[in-house]
C-alpha positions in Angstrom: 0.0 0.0 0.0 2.3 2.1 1.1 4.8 1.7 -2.4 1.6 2.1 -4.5 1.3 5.4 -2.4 4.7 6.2 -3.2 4.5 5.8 -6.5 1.2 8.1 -7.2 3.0 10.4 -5.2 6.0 9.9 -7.8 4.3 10.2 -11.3 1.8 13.2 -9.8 5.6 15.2 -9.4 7.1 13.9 -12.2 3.7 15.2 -14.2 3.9 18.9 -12.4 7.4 19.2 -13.0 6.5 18.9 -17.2 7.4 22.3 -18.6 3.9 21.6 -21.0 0.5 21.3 -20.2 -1.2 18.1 -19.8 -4.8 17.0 -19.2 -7.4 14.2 -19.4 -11.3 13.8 -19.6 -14.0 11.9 -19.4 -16.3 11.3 -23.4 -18.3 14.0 -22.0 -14.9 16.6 -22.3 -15.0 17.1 -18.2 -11.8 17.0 -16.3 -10.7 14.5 -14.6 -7.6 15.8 -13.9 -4.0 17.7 -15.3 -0.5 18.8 -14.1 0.0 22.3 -12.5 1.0 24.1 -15.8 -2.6 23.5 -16.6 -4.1 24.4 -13.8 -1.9 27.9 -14.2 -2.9 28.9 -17.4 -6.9 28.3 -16.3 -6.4 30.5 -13.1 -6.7 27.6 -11.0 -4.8 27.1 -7.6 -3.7 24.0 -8.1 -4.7 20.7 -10.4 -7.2 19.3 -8.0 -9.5 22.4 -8.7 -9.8 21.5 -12.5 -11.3 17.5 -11.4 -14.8 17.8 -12.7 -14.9 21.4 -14.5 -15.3 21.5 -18.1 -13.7 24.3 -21.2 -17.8 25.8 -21.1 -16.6 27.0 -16.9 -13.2 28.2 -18.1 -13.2 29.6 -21.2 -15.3 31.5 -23.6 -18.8 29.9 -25.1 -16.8 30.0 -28.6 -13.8 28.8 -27.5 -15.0 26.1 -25.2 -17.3 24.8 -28.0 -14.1 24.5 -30.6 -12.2 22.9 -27.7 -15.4 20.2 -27.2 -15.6 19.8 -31.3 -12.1 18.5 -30.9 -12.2 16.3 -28.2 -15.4 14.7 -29.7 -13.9 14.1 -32.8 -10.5 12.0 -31.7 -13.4 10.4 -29.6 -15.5 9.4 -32.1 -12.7 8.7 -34.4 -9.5 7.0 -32.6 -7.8 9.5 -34.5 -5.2 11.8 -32.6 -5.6 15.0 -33.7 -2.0 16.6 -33.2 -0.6 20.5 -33.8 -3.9 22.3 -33.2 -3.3 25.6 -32.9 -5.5 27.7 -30.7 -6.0 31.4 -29.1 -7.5 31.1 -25.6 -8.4 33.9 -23.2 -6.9 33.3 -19.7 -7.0 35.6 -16.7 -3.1 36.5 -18.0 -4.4 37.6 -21.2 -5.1 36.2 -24.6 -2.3 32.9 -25.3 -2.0 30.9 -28.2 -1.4 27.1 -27.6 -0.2 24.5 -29.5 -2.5 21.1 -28.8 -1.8 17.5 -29.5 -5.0 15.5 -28.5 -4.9 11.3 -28.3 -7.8 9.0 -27.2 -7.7 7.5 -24.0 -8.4 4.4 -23.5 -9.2 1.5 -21.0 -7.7 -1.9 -20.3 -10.2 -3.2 -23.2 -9.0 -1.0 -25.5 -12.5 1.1 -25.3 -12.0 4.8 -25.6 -13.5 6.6 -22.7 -11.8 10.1 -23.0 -9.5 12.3 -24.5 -6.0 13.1 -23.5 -4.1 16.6 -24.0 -0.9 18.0 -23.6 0.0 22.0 -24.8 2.5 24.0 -24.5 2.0 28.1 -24.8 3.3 29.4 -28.0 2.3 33.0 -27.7 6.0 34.4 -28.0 6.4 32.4 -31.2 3.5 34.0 -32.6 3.5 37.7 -31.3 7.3 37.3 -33.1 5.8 36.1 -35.9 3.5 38.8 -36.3 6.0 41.4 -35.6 8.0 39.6 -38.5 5.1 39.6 -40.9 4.5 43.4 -39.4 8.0 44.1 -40.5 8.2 42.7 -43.8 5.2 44.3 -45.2 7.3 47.7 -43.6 10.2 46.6 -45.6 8.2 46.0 -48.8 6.3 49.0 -48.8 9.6 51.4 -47.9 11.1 49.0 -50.6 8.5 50.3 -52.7 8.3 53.9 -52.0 12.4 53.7 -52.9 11.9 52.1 -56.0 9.2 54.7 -57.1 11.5 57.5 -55.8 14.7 56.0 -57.6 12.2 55.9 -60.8 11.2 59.7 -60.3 14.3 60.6 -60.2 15.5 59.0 -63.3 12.4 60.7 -65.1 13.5 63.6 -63.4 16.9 63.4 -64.9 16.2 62.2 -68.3 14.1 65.2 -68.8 16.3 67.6 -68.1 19.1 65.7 -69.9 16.8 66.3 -73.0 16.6 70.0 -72.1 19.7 70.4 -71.6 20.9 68.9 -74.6 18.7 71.3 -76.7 20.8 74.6 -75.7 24.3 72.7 -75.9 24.1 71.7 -79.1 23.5 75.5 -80.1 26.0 77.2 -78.2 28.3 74.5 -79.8 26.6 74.9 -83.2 26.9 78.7 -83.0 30.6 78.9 -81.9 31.3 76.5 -84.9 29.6 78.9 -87.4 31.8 81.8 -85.7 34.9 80.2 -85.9 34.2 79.8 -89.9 33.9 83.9 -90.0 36.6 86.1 -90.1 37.4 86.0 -86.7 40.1 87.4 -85.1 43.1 84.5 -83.7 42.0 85.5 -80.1 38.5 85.2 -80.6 39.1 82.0 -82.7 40.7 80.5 -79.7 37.8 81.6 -77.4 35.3 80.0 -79.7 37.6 76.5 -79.3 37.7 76.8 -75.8 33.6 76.8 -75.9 33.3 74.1 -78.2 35.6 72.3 -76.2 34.1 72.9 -72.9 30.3 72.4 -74.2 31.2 69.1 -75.9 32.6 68.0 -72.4 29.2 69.3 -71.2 27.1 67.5 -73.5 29.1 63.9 -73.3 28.4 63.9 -69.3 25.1 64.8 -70.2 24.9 61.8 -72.1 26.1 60.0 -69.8 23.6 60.7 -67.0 20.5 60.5 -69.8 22.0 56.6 -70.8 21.9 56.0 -66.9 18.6 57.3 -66.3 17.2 55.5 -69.0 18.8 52.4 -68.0 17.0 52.8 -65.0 13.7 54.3 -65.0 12.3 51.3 -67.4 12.6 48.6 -70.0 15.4 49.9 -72.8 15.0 48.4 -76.4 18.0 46.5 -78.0 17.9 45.5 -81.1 20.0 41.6 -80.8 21.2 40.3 -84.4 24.6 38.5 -86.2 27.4 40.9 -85.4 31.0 40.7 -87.2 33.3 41.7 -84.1 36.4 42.0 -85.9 34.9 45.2 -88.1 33.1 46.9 -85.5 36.4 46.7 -83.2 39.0 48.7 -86.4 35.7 51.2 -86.3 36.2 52.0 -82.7 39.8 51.6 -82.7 39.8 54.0 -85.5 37.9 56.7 -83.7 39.8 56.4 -80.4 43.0 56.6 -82.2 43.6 60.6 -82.1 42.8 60.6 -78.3 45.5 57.6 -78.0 48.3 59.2 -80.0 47.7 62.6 -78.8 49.0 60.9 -75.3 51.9 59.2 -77.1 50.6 56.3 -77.1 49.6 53.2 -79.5 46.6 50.9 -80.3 47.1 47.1 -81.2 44.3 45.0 -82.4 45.2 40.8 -82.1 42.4 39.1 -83.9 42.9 35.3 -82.9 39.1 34.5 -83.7 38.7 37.4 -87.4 35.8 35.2 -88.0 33.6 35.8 -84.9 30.3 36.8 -85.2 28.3 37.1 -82.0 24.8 38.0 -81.0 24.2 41.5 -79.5 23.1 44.9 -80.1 25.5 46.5 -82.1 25.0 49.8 -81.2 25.1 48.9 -77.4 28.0 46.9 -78.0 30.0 49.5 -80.0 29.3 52.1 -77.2 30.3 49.6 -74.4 33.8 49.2 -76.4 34.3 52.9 -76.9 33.8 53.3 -73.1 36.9 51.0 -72.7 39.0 52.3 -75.7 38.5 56.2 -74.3 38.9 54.9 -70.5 42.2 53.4 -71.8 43.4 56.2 -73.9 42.7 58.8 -71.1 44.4 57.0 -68.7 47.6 55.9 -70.7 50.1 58.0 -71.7 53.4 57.2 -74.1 52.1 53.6 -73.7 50.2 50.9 -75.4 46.5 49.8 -75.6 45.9 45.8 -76.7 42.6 45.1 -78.1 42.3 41.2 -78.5 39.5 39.0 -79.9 38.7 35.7 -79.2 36.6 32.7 -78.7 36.0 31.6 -75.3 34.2 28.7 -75.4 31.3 27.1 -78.1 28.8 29.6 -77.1 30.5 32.9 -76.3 33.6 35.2 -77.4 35.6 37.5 -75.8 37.2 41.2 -76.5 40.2 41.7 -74.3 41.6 45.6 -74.0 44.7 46.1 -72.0 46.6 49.1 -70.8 49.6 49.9 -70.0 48.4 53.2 -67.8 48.4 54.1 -64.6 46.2 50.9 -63.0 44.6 51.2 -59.4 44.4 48.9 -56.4 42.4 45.8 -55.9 40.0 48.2 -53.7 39.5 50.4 -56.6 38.9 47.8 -58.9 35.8 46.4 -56.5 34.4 50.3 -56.9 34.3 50.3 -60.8 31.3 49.3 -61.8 29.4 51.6 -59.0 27.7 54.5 -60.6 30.0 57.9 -60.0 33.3 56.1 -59.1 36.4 57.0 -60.1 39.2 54.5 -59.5 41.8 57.9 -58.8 40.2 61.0 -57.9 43.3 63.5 -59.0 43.6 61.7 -62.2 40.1 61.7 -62.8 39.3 65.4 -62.6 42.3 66.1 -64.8 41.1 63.7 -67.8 37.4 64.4 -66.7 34.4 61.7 -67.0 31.3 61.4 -65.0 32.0 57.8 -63.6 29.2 56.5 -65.2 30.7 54.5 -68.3 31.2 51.7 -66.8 28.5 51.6 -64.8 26.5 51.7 -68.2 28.4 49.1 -69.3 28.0 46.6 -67.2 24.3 47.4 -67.3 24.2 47.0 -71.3 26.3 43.8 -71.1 24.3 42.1 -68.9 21.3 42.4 -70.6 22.4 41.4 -74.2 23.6 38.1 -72.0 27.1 38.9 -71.7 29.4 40.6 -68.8 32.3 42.3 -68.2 35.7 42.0 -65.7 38.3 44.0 -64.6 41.5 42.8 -63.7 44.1 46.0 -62.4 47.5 46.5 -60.9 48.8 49.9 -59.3 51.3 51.2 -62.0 51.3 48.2 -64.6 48.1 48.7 -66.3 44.1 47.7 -66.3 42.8 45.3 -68.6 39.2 44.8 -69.3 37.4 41.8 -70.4 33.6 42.1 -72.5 32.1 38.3 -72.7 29.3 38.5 -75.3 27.0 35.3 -76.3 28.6 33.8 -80.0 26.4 33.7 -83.0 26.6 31.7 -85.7 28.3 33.2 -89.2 26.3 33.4 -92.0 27.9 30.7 -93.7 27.4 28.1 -91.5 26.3 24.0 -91.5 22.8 24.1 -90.6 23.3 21.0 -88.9 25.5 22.4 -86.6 22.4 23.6 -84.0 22.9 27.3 -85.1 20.3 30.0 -86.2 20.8 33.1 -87.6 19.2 36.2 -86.5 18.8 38.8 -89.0 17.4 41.5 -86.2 15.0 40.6 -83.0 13.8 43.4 -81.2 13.8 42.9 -77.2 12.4 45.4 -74.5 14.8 44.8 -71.2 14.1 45.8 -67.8 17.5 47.1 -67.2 
C-alpha cells in the first residue's frame, strides 16, 4: 500500500514538474484531472480544482465549443488530432497554444476520453506577427524607394533632354563663328567653348544613358554581329585621343571570324567606353585590343593598358555608378563615372558581362564576354540559327 502510495505520489511530481501542459477527460470533455501548468494557465490554484470542470466553466462559449468539437472528434474517431493551434483567453491575457489530443483508453482498448498536452506558443507568434509586421514595412519602404529612384531618373532624363537642346547651339553657333573672319583671339575663345560644351554635353549623355537604364525597359535590337569590323571602327575613332597621349593601339584578332549576337550599337558604345577609358588614362604607352573565342557559345574582347592601373579596392568600386578609380587623375582627364557603370548594365542584358583585372602602375585590362552567334555561312546542322534582327524590350 504504502509503495503504491509512493509511486502516485512519484508520477503526480514527475507530471507537475513537465514544462507543457497536460490533461485528461472523461467522453463528455469534463476534467478528470492535469498537471499544475494547466491548472496555471486556467487560473486555477492547483490541479485538484480542475477535477470535474469543463472548457464551457473556463473559457469563452466560442472557444470552449471549438475545444469540445475536438475532443469529440479523436473520440469518435481514434484518431489523434495533433498540432492544433488555438487562441484562448486566460486571466493572463489572450495565449496561443499548440494542442496535440490522443484517445484514451481503458484496459479493453475502449476509448473513454480524451488526452491533451499543450505548450503556450504565444512568443512564437507575437514574433511572428512582428515579423510579418515588419516585412510588409520593408516592402512597402522597398517600394516607396523604388518609385523614388524611378522619379528621379524621369526627373533626370528630362532635363538631360533639355539640356541637350541649348548645348548643341552654343556648340553649333561657336562653330559657325569660328568659320567667319574672326580674329586669332576670338578664334581660340570659340575652341575653348566648343571644347568645354562638348565636355558638357558627353556627361550629359552620360547621365541621360543611366537614367534610361533605370527608369524602365530599354529596347535593343539583338542580331549576327561581325566583331572583328566593329572593333577597327572604334579603334579607329579612339585613335587621335590615344596618339595625342603618345601612345599606340594594337588589335590581335585570334578569332577574325567571330560573329556574336548583341546589339550592335550597345556593344559599340560599351567598347568605346573602354578604348576612351584606356586612352585617357595611358600616356606614351600601349592599348591591346584582343579578340577571341572563349568557349562554343561565347567570345571574348580583351583591352589592356599599359596606364596608370589602381588597387584591388578600386577595382571592386568600378562598376558603382559615379566612381572614379583615382580622384586627381580623374578630374584632370574628366568623366562622370558612369561609363562603366552603363556598361556593365548593357552587357548584362544582351547576356554577356564584363571584368576587370588592375595592378597599381602596370596597367588595367578589361574583359567584355558576349553570347557567340553563328556566321552566316554556317552548316545548318550544326544547332545554329541566324538572327537577322529581333527586337527585345529589357528591364535594365
Amino acid at each position: 500500500m504504502l509503495h503504491r502510495i509512493a509511486n502516485h505520489e512519484t508520477l503526480s511530481s514527475v507530471v507537475n514538474a513537465l514544462p507543457l501542459g497536460l490533461f485528461w477527460k472523461d467522453r463528455n470533455s469534463v476534467y478528470l484531472g492535469g498537471n499544475s501548468h494547466t491548472a496555471m494557465h486556467a487560473g486555477l490554484p492547483d490541479a485538484a480544482a480542475l477535477v470535474g470542470l469543463t472548457d464551457y466553466d473556463l473559457f469563452a462559449r466560442e472557444q470552449a465549443d471549438a475545444i469540445r468539437a475536438d475532443d469529440r472528434q479523436v473520440i469518435e474517431t481514434g484518431v489523434p488530432k495533433l498540432g492544433i493551434i488555438e487562441s484562448v483567453t486566460t486571466p493572463s491575457g489572450i495565449r496561443w497554444l499548440e494542442l496535440y489530443k490522443v484517445p484514451l483508453r481503458d484496459p479493453s482498448d475502449q476509448i473513454i476520453g480524451v488526452v491533451g498536452t499543450f505548450r503556450d506558443i504565444t512568443d512564437r507568434v507575437q514574433l511572428q506577427e512582428e515579423r510579418t509586421q515588419l516585412i510588409a514595412q520593408l516592402t512597402t519602404a522597398l517600394d516607396a524607394a523604388e518609385e523614388a529612384n524611378r522619379a528621379k531618373s524621369r526627373f533626370l532624363a528630362n532635363m538631360s533632354h533639355e539640356l541637350r537642346t541649348p548645348l548643341n547651339a552654343i556648340i553649333g553657333y561657336s562653330e559657325m563663328l569660328e568659320e567667319t573672319d574672326a580674329s586669332r583671339e576670338a578664334t581660340a575663345d570659340l575652341q575653348r567653348i566648343q571644347r568645354a560644351g562638348r565636355h558638357l554635353l558627353a556627361l550629359v549623355d552620360d547621365v541621360l544613358d543611366l537614367a534610361k537604364l533605370e527608369s524602365g525597359p530599354t529596347e535593343l535590337v539583338v542580331g549576327p554581329i561581325w566583331v572583328s569590323r566593329l572593333i577597327d571602327d572604334a579603334k579607329d575613332f579612339i585613335t587621335p585621343a590615344a596618339v595625342k597621349n603618345g601612345t599606340t593601339i594594337t588589335f590581335d584578332e585570334a578569332c577574325p571570324e567571330c560573329v556574336v549576337r548583341a546589339d550592335e550599337t550597345k556593344l559599340r558604345q560599351c567598347l568605346l567606353s573602354l578604348l576612351s577609358n584606356a586612352a585617357k588614362f595611358t600616356e606614351n604607352g600601349e592599348i591591346h585590343v584582343t579578340l577571341r573565342r572563349r568557349d562554343a557559345t561565347s567570345v571574348e574582347i580583351e583591352v589592356r593598358d599599359t596606364g596608370v592601373g589602381m588597387t584591388e579596392a578600386h577595382v571592386d568600386q568600378l562598376f558603382q555608378p559615379f566612381m572614379h578609380a583615382d580622384s586627381s587623375i580623374a578630374c584632370r582627364v574628366g568623366g562622370t563615372g558612369l561609363g562603366l557603370v552603363i556598361t556593365r548594365s548593357l552587357m548584362l542584358h544582351m547576356g554577356g558581362d564584363i571584368r576587370a583585372e588592375s595592378r597599381l602602375g602596370a596597367g588595367s585590362k578589361f574583359t567584355l564576354t558576349i553570347p557567340a552567334e553563328c556566321s552566316p555561312v554556317v552548316n545548318e546542322n550544326d544547332g545554329c540559327q541566324s538572327i537577322v534582327g529581333e527586337r527585345l524590350a529589357l528591364a535594365l
